[in-house]
C-alpha positions in Angstrom: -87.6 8.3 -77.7 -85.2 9.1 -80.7 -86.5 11.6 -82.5 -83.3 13.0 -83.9 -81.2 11.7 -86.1 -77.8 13.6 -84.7 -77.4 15.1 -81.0 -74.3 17.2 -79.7 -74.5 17.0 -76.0 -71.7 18.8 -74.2 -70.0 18.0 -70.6 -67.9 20.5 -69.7 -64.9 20.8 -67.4 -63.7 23.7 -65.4 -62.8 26.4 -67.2 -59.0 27.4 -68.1 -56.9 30.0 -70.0 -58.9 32.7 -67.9 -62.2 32.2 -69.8 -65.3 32.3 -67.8 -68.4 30.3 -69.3 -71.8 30.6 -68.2 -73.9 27.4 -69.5 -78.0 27.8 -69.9 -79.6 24.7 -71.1 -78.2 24.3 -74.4 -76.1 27.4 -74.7 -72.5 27.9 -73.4 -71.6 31.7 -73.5 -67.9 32.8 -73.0 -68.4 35.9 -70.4 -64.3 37.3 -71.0 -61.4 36.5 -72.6 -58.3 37.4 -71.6 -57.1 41.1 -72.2 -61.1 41.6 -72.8 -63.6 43.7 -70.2 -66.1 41.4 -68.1 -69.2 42.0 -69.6 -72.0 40.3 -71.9 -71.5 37.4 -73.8 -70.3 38.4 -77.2 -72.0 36.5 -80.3 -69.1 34.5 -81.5 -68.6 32.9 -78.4 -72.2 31.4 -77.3 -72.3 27.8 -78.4 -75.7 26.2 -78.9 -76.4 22.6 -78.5 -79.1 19.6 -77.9 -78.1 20.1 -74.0 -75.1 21.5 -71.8 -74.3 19.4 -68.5 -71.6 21.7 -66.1 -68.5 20.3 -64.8 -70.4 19.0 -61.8 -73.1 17.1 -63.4 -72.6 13.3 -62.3 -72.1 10.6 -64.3 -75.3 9.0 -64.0 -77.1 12.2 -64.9 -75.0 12.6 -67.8 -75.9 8.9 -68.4 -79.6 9.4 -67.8 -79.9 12.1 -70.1 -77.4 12.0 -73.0 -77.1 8.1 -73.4 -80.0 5.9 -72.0 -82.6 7.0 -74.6 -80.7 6.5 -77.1 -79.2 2.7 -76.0 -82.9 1.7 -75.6 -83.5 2.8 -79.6 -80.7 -0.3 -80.1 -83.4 -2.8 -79.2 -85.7 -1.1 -81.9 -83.6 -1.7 -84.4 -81.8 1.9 -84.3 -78.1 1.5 -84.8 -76.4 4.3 -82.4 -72.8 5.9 -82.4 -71.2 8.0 -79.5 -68.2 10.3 -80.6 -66.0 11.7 -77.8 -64.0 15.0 -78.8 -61.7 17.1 -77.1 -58.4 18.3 -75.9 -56.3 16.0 -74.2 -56.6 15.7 -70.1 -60.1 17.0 -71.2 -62.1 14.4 -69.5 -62.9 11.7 -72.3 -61.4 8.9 -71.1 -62.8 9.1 -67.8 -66.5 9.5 -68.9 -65.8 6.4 -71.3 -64.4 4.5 -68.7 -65.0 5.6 -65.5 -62.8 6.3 -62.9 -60.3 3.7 -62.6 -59.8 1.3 -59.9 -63.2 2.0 -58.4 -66.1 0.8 -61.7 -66.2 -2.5 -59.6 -66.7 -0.7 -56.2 -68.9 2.4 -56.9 -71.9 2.8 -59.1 -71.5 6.8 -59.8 -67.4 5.5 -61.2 -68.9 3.6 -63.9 -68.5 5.2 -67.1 -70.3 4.8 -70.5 -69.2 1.7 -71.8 -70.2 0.3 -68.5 -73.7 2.0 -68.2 -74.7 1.1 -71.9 -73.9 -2.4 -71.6 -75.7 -2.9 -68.1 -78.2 -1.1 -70.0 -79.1 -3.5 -73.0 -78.8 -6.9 -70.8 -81.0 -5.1 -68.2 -83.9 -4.3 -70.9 -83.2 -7.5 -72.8 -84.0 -9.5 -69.3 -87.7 -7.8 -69.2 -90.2 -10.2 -70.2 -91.5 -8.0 -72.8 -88.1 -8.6 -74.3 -87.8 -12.1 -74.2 -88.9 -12.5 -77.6 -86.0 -11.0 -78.9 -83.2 -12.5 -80.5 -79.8 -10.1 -80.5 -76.4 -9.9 -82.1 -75.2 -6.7 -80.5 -71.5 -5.5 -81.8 -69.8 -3.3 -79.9 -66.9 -1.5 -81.3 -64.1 1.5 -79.2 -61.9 3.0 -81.5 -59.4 5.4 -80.6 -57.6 8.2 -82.3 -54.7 9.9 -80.8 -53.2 13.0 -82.2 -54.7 12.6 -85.8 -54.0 16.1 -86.9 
């Protein structure tokens, strides 16, 4: 069910540049910096989101949880927008995609793209559906190094 109108929903990746995170739910909490004493999280580093998936959350999960309920809102008339952001090598691309060479072959490589449009033909195949008449318009836009 939508019930938002806006989500953030963060998949992290393992940490770097000696910063320790620990992730609870919908908070991520940056434990040390560098040149800083382990210790507590300190206030201007915990992050607070709709949800938090770790580094080793699969791609269906992330799927699952993030996507799927809000792909199903498309048939209800909801128009829907994902926004990737992050550093580069940060993982976009490959939860977009999937992991190259190996969508065709494995389920868990498929990406987003992939997963949302199984997604809408699936549910538009249910008889409940078949009423339906559909345009869907599907549009991947990528900006590199905008800054």
């Amino acid at each position: 069910m939508m019930s938002k109108r806006f989500s953030v929903v963060v998949k992290c990746k393992p940490s770097v540049e000696g910063k320790r995170w620990r992730i609870g739910g919908t908070t991520l909490e940056c434990l040390e910096a560098e040149g800083e004493e382990e210790g507590s999280p300190r206030e201007s580093e915990t992050l607070h989101f709709d949800n938090v998936f770790s580094d080793s959350a699969s791609h269906s999960e992330f799927y699952e949880e993030a996507f799927a309920p809000n792909v199903s809102g498309v048939l209800r008339g909801h128009n829907v927008a994902f926004v990737t952001v992050g550093l580069p090598c940060s993982g976009k691309t490959h939860m977009v995609f999937g992991t190259a060479g190996q969508a065709r072959l494995r389920e868990e490589a498929r990406g987003v793209i992939y997963r949302c449009g199984k997604q809408l033909f699936d549910e538009l195949q249910r008889e409940e559906n078949q009423h339906l008449f559909c345009r869907i318009t599907a549009t991947f836009c990528h900006i590199f190094e905008d800054g």
